[in-house]
C-alpha positions as CSV (number, residue, x, y, z in Angstrom):
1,X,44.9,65.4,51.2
2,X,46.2,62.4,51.0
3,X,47.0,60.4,47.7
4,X,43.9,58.2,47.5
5,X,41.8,61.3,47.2
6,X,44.2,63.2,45.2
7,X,44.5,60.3,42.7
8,X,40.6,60.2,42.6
9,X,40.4,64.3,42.0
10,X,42.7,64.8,39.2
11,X,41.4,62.0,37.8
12,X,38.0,62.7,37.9
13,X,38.5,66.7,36.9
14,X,40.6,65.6,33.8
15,X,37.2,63.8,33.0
16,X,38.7,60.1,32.6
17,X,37.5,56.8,33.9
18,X,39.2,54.3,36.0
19,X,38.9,52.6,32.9
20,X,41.2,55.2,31.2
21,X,43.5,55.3,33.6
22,X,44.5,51.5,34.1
23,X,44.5,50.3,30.4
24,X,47.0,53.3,29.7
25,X,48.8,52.1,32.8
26,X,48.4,48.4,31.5
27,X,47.8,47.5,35.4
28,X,45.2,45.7,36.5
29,X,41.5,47.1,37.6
30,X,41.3,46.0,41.1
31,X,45.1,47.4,41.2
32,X,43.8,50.9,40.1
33,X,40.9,50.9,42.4
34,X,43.0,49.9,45.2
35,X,45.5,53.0,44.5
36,X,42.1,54.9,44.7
37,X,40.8,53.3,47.9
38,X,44.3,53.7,49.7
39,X,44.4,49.9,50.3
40,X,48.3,50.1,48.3
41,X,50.2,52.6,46.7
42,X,51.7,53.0,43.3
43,X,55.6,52.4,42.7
44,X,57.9,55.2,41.5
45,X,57.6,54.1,38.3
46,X,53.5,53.9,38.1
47,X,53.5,57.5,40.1
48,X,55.7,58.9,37.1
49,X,53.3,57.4,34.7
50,X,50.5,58.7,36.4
51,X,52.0,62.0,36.4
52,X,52.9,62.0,33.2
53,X,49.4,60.9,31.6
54,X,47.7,63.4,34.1
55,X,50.1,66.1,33.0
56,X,50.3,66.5,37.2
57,X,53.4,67.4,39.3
58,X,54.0,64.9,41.4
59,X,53.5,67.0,44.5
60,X,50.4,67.7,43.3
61,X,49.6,64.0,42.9
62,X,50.9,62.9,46.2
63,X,48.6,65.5,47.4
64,X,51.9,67.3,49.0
65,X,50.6,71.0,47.1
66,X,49.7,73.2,49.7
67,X,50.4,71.5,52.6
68,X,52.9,73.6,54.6
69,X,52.5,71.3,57.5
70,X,54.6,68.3,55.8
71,X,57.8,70.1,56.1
């Protein structure tokens, strides 16, 4: 999975908005809806964020869990 869709999961089985998600971020909307479209990526900083407000690992949020074949 890659991290557009594992943004998009977590986010949506934690039962939070986009909305949510960027005003706690304090980023833009069309720069949240772009991390969720895979047209850019977040910085380290914004994926610590996001891991810390999704209570996530990050492997889990760069969609890395369970994917023996990245190794």
């Amino acid at each position: 999975m890659d991290f557009s869709d594992s943004l998009k999961q977590i986010r949506r089985e934690r039962g939070f908005t986009q909305r949510d998600v960027y005003e706690w971020l304090h980023v833009s909307p069309n720069c949240y809806a772009s991390w969720e479209q895979g047209r850019t990526q977040p910085d380290i900083e914004n994926i610590k964020r996001l891991c810390s407000f999704f209570q996530v690992s990050s492997d889990r949020l760069l969609g890395l869990e369970g994917d023996d074949d990245i190794y």
